[in-house]
C-alpha positions as CSV (number, residue, x, y, z in Angstrom):
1,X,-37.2,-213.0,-46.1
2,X,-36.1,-211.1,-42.9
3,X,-39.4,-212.0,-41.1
4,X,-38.2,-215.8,-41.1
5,X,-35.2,-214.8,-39.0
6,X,-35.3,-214.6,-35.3
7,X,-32.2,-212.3,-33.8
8,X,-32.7,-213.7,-30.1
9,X,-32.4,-217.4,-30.7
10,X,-28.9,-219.5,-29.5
11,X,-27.5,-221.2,-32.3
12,X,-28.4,-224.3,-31.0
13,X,-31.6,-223.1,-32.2
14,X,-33.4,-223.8,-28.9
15,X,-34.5,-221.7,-26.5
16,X,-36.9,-218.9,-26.6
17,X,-35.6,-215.2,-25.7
18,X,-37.7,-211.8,-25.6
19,X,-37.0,-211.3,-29.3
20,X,-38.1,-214.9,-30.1
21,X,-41.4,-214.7,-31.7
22,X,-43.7,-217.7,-32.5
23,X,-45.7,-217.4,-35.6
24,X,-48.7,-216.3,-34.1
25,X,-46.8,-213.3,-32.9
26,X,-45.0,-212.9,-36.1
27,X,-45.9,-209.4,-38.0
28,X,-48.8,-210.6,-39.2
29,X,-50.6,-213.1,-41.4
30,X,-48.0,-212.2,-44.4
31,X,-45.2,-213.5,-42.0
32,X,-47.3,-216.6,-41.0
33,X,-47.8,-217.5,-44.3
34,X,-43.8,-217.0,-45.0
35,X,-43.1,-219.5,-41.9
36,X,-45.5,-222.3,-42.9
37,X,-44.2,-222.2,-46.5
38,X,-40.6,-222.2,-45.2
39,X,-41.4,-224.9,-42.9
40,X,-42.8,-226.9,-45.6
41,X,-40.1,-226.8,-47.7
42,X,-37.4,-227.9,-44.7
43,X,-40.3,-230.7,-44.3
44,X,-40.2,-231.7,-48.4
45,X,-36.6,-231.5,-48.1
46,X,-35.9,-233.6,-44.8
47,X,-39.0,-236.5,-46.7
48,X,-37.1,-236.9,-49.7
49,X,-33.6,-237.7,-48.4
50,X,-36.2,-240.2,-46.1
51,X,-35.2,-238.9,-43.2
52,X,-37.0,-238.4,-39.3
53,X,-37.2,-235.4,-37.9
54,X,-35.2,-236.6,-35.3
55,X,-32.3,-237.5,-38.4
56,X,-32.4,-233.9,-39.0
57,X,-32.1,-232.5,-35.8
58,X,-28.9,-234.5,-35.2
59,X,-27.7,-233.4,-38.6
60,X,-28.0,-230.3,-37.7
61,X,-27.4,-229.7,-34.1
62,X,-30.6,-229.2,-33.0
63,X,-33.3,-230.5,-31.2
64,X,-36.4,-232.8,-32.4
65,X,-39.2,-230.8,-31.1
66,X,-37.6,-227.6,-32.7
67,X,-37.5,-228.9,-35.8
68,X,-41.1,-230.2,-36.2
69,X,-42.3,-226.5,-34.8
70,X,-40.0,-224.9,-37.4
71,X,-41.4,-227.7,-40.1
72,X,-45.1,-226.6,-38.8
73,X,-44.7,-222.8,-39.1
74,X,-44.5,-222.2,-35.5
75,X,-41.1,-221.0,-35.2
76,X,-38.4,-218.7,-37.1
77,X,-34.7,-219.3,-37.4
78,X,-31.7,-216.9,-36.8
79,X,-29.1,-216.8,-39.8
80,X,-27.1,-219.9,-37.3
81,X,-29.9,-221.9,-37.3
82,X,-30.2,-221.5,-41.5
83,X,-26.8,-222.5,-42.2
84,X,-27.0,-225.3,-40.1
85,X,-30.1,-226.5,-41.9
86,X,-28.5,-225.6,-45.4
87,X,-25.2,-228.3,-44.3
88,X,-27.1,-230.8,-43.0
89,X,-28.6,-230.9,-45.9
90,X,-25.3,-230.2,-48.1
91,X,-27.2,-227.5,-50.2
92,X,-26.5,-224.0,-50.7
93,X,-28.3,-221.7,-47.9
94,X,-30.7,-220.0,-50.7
95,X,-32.1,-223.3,-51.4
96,X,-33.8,-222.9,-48.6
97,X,-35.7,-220.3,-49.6
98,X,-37.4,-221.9,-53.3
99,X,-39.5,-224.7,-54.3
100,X,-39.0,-227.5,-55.9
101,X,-38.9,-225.8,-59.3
102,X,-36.3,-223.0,-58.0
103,X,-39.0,-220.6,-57.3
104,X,-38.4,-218.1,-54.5
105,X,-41.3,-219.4,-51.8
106,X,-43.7,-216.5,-50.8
């Protein structure tokens, strides 16, 4: 779970820093998996309250194009970034992190 979290990022979550990572520079294919399967389940999550991408970013502080990277695999989140996610959402953090049948993703 650690390898979805960036330490560098501003909890804006914009704006790269040296300890930013994007997947391809993530640990390995392991961590790339983790990231698109994260990113899939902020996507199924954001589709079936019907919302944009852009809805979501406003929701939770954060910009557009951030969100479809994040949604796409291409970028991690700090533990700001995560909660922020988790309220705009109004769901527990962990649920974040399982499926739609409350399995932990991979």
């Amino acid at each position: 779970m650690l390898s979805l979290l960036s330490a560098g990022r501003g909890a804006d979550g914009g704006g790269m820093t040296e300890q930013d990572q994007p997947a391809e520079g993530a640990g390995g294919p392991e961590d790339r998996a983790r990231l698109k399967a994260f990113g899939l389940r902020i996507k199924l999550l954001r589709v079936s309250r019907g919302w944009s991408q852009e809805q979501l970013a406003e929701a939770a502080g954060m910009h557009r194009t951030f969100v479809g990277q994040v949604e796409r695999g291409q970028r991690g989140l700090n533990v700001l970034g995560l909660w922020r996610l988790a309220g705009a959402f109004n769901i527990p953090i962990g649920d974040l992190f399982v499926d739609v049948e409350g399995r932990p993703i991979p």
